[in-house]
C-alpha positions in Angstrom: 0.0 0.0 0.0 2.7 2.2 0.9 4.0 1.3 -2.5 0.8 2.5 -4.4 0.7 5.5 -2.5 4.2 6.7 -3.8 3.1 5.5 -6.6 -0.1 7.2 -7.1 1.4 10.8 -5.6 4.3 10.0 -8.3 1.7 9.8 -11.0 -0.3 13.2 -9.3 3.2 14.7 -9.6 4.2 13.9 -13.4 0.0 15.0 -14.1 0.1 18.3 -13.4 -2.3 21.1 -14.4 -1.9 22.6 -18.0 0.0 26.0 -18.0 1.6 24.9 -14.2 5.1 26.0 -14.1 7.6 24.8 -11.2 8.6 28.1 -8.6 12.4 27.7 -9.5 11.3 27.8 -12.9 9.4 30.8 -12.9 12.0 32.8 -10.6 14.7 31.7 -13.4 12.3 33.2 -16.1 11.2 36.0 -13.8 15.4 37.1 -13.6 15.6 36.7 -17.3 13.1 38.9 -17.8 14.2 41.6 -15.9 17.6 41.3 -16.9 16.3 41.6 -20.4 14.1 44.6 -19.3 17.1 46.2 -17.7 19.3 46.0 -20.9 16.7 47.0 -22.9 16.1 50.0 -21.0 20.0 50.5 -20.8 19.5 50.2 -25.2 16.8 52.4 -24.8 19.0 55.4 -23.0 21.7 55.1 -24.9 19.7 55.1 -27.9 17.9 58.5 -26.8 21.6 59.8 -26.0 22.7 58.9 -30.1 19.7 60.6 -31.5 20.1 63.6 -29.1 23.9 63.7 -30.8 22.5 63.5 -34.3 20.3 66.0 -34.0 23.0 68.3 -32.2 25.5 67.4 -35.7 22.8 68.1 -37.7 22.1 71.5 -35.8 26.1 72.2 -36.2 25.8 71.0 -40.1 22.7 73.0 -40.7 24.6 76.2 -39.3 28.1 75.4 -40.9 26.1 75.1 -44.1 24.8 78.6 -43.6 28.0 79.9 -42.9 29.7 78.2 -46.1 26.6 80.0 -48.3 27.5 83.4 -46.6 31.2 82.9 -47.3 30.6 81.7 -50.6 28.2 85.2 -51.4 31.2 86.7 -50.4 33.7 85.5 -52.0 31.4 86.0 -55.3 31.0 89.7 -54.2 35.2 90.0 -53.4 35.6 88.6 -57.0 33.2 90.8 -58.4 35.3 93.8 -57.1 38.4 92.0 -58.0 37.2 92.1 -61.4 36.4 96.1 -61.2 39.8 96.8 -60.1 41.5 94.6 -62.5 39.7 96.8 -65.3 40.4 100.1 -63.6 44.4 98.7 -63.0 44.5 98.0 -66.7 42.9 101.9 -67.5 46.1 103.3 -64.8 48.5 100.5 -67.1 48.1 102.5 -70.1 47.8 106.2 -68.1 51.5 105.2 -67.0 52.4 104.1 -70.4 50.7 107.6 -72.0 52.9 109.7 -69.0 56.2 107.9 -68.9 56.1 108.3 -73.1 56.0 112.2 -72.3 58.2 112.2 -69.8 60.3 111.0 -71.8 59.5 113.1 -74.7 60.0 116.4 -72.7 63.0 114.9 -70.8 64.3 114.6 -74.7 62.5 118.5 -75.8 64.5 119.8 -72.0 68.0 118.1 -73.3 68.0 119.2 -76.4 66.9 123.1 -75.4 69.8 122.8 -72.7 72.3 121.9 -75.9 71.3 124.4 -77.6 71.3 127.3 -75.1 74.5 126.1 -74.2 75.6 126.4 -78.0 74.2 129.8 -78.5 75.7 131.0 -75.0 78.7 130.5 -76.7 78.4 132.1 -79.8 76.5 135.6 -78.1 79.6 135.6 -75.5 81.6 135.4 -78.8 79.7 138.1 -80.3 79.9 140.2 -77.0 83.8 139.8 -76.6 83.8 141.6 -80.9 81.5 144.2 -79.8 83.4 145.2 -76.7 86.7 145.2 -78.3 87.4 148.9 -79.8 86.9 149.4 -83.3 90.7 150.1 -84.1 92.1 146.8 -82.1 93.5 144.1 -83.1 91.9 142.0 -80.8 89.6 139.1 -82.0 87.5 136.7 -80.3 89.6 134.1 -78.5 89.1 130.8 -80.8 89.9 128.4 -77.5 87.1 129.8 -75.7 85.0 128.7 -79.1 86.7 125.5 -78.8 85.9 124.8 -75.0 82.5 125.8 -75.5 82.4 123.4 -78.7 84.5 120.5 -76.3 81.8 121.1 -73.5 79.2 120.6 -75.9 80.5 117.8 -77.2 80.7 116.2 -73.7 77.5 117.1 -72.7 76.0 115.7 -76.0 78.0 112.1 -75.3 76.5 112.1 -71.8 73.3 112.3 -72.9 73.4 109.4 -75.6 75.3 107.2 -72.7 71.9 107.8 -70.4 69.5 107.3 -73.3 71.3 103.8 -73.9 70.8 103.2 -69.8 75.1 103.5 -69.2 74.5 106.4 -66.9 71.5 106.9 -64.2 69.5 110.3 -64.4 71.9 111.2 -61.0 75.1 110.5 -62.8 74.3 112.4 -65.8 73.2 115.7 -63.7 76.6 115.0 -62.0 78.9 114.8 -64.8 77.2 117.6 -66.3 77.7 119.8 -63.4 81.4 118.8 -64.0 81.5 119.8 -67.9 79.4 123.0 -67.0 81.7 124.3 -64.0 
């Protein structure tokens, strides 16, 4: 009897209710599931925390782009004026050219008036030295002061073609004319 009655609470315990579930078996699932609560939660957070970032990037991308479309109307509006002063450069390029062509043309028309005052200098002191001299003299123009005036000439006339050819700098030629002209 003893023998049926382990037998009979051994078949009561394998026939169990539908849906029971043993305790240790439920507080093993019950652990699972909040362990798998707790790291979905934890997913949850961090997820939050990327989108959060995102939106902060695209807040920083949004604004960088605005700043790249500001820099980029003006650098179109710096070429713009780039272009203006490149055309008004290119009018003051050929101003230059127009005054150092007469520059150089009255540098040439100032030379060539110095030679010749020089040259006639000579020749009115040679006709004042035959006006001052008495009628009944012997006395004539001296032909070495001709010849010095002629020899300064001369000098003055080979300076200027050594600075027209670039030998001599505007400074040097004033000085070596000094030092023909005394």
């Amino acid at each position: 009897m003893v023998l049926a009655m382990i037998m009979a609470v051994n078949v009561m315990a394998q026939q169990r209710p539908p849906g029971y579930v043993p305790l240790n078996q439920l507080k093993k699932a019950q652990s699972e599931t909040d362990s798998l609560t707790l790291v979905t939660i934890s997913q949850q957070t961090q997820i939050t925390a990327l989108n959060k970032k995102i939106e902060n990037r695209d807040v920083t991308i949004t604004a960088l782009d605005s700043l790249a479309n500001k820099q980029k109307a003006e650098i179109a509006e710096l070429t713009k004026e780039l272009e203006t002063y490149r055309g008004q450069n290119l009018k003051l390029d050929q101003s230059n050219r127009i005054l150092i062509i007469f520059n150089s043309i009255v540098g040439f028309l100032l030379l060539v008036t110095l030679v010749w005052f020089v040259r006639n200098l000579g020749k009115k002191k040679s006709k004042s030295n035959f006006e001052a001299a008495p009628s009944g003299s012997k006395t004539a123009a001296s032909p070495s002061g001709i010849r010095n005036v002629e020899s300064k000439l001369e000098q003055l006339e080979r300076l200027s073609k050594l600075r027209e050819k670039g030998i001599l700098t505007e400074e040097e030629f004033n000085f070596q004319k000094q030092q023909v002209l005394g």
